[in-house]
N, C-alpha and C positions, 0 to 999 in steps of 0.2 A: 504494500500500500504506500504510495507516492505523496507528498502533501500536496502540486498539483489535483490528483485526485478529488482529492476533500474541495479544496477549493472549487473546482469543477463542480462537484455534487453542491456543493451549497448553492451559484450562482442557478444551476438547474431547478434546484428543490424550491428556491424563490420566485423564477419564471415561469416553471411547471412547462417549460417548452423547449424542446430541445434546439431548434432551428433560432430560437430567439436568443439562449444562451449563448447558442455557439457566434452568432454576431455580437455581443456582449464581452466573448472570454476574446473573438476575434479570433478563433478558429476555424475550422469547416466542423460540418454538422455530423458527417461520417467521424471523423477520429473523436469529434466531445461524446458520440454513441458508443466507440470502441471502450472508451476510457469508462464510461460507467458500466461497461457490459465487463469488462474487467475488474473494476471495483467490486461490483455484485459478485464474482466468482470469489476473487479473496474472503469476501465474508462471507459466502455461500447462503447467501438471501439473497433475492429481489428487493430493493429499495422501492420501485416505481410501478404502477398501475397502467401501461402504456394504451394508449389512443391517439395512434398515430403519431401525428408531431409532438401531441401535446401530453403531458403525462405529470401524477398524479402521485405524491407521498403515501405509501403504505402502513402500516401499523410500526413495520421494522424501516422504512426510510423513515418516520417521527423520529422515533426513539435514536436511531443514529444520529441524525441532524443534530438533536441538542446536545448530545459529543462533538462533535465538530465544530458548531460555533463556540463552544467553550476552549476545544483545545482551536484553535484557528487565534480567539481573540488573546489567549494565552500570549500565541507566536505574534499578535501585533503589539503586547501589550510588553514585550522582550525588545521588539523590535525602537520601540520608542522609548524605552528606556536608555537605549545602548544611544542612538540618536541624542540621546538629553544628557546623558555622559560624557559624548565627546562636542557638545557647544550649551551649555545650558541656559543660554543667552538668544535663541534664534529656536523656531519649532513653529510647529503651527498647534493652536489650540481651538477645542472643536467647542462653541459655544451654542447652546440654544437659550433661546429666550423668548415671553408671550411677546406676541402682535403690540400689545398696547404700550411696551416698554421703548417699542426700536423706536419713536419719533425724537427722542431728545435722551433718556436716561443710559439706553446703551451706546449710544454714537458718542458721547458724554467722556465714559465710562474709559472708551476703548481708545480713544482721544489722550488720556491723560495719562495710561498705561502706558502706548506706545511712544510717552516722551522721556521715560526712565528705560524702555525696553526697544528701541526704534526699528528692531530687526525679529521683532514678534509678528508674527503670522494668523488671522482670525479664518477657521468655518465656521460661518456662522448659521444657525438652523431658526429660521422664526416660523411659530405653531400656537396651536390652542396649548394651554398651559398640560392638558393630559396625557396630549402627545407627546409633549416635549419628556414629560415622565415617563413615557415609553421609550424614548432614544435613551435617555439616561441609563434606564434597568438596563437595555442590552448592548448600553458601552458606546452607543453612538458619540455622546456627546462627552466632554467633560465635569462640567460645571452648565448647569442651569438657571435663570433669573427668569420668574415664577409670578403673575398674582391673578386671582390671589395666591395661596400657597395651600396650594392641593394636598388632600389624605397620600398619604406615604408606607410603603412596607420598613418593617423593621431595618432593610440594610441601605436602607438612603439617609444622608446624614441632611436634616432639613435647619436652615437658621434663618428668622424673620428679622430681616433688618430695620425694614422702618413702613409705617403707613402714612398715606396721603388723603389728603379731602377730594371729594369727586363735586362735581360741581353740575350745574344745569346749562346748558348751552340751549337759547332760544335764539331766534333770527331779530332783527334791530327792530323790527315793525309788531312785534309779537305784546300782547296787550300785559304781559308782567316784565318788558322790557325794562320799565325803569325805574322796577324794584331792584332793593338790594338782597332781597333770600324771599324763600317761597318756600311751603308745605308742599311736599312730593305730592300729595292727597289733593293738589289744588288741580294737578296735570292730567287730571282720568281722562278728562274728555280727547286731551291731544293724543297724536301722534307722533310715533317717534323711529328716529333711526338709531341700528342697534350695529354693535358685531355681530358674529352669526353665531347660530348656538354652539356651544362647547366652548368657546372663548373667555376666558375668566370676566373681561369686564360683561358680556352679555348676560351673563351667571349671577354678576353682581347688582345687574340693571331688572333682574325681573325677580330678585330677591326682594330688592328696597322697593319694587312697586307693591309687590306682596305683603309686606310690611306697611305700605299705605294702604293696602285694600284694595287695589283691582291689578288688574293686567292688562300689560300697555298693549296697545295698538301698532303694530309692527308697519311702519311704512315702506322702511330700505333695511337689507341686513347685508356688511359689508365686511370688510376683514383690515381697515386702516383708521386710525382713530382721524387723521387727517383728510381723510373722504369725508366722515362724519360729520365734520365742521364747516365744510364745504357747503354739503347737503342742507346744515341746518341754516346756514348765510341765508342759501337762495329761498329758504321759508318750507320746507319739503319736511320740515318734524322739528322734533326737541329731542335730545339725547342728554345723557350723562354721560361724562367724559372728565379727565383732569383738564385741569388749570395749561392755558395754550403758555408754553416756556417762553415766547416773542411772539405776542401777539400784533396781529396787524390790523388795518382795515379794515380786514374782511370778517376777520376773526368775530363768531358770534358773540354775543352777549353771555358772562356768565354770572349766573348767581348762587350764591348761594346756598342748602338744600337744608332749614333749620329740623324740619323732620322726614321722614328719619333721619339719624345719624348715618352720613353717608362717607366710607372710607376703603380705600382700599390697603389690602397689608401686601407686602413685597419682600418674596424669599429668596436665598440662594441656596441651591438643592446641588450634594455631587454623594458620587459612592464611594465611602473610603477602603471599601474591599480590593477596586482596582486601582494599578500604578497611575500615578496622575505625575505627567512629567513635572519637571521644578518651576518651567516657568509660566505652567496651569497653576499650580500651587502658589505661586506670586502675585496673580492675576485674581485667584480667589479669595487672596489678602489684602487686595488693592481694594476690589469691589468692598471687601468687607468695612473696610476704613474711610473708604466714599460714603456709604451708605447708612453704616450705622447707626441708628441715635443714642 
């Protein structure tokens, strides 16, 4: 059994297509067939459920799989070690973070990092906050910045750095324009644009209406908190949103939210079980000294 192999069989076991793999691994379709038809003899099982191109994890390809991404991220987790050994100054680190953070607190973030570190390297992975808990658990990412800050298994190490006020964004023409706060219970009748569901802050927008008693009126459901504010300029709804970091012109109106209390909290989630290179673990100390109160 070759590590090629493995590698092979995971990129397969993902696509469930052998012709698609094989443009993927950027082989031909005949030898990435050869190569699992020889795998399967070494361990004298069938991995695959074959129909035609496309094909199908069996009871015994499961149960293998989750050996091989463990021993695989083992050899990547060696691999970036040896990497961070010989420059620990230079690497790239795998960051995910929610939707709502990337307009100002990550660019921020990554900003001020790479002027102690100039030769740091970002992937960055932006998702709904659950997702992003799923690249975590299987090693995708590094370090995670969360909100709010999701249920967690025992082996993620979670720490709540700081919360913020969420605010009301109405459009300039909007008849509580030129208040300064407003009772969330005042807005049942509006509409509003939201993120889409699974997104922490949409999670946290139909909490607080919940908390005032009805359920909002869904007009646009988007995936950028700066669409949102757009949206709500040109009169199209009301959202909850933070506080615009350089506000403009255009920038809606914001007020206020005296009830509920409207906040959102913001975690940094990593897994201390895997090797996290030195200058992940720098970066995770940087966030932590930015953010903390």
């Amino acid at each position: 059994m070759e590590l090629q192999q493995l590698e092979y069989f995971r990129v397969v076991a993902r696509t469930q297509h052998v012709t698609q793999a094989a443009e993927e691994l950027a082989i031909t379709q005949p030898a990435l067939s050869r190569a699992m038809a020889r795998l399967e003899r070494d361990l004298g099982v069938a991995l695959f459920d074959h129909r035609g191109r496309s094909v199908k994890l069996n009871r015994y390809g499961e149960a293998f799989l989750r050996h091989v991404e463990r021993a695989l991220g083992a050899i990547e987790e060696g691999r970036r070690e040896l990497t961070d050994l010989a420059d620990r100054d230079a690497g790239v680190i795998a960051f995910g973070f929610a939707h709502a953070l990337g307009t100002s607190v990550v660019p921020d973030l990554i900003a001020s990092f790479r002027q102690q570190h100039p030769r740091a390297r970002f992937q960055l992975m932006q998702n709904a906050s659950h997702i992003i808990l799923d690249e975590l658990e299987a090693g995708d990412v590094d370090l995670a910045l969360v909100s709010p800050v999701p249920p967690t298994n025992e082996r993620i190490e979670t720490l709540e750095l700081s919360s913020e006020e969420l605010y009301l964004a109405v459009p300039h023409d909007h008849r509580f324009a030129k208040r300064k706060a407003v009772r969330l219970a005042e807005l049942r009748d509006d509409t509003f644009v939201c993120l889409r569901e699974g997104y922490g802050l949409r999670t946290l927008t139909d909490h607080f209406c919940a908390q005032a008693g009805f359920t909002p009126k869904i007009a646009f459901e988007g995936e950028e908190i700066a669409t949102l504010r757009g949206l709500v300029s040109v009169g199209l709804g009301v959202a909850i949103i933070p506080a615009a970091s350089s506000p403009v012109e255009s920038t809606p109106q914001q007020l206020h939210i005296s009830e509920p209390v409207c906040r959102r909290s913001i975690g940094l989630l990593w897994d201390p079980s895997r090797y996290q290179p030195e200058l992940a673990q720098a970066f995770r100390h940087h966030i932590i000294a930015s953010m903390r109160v």
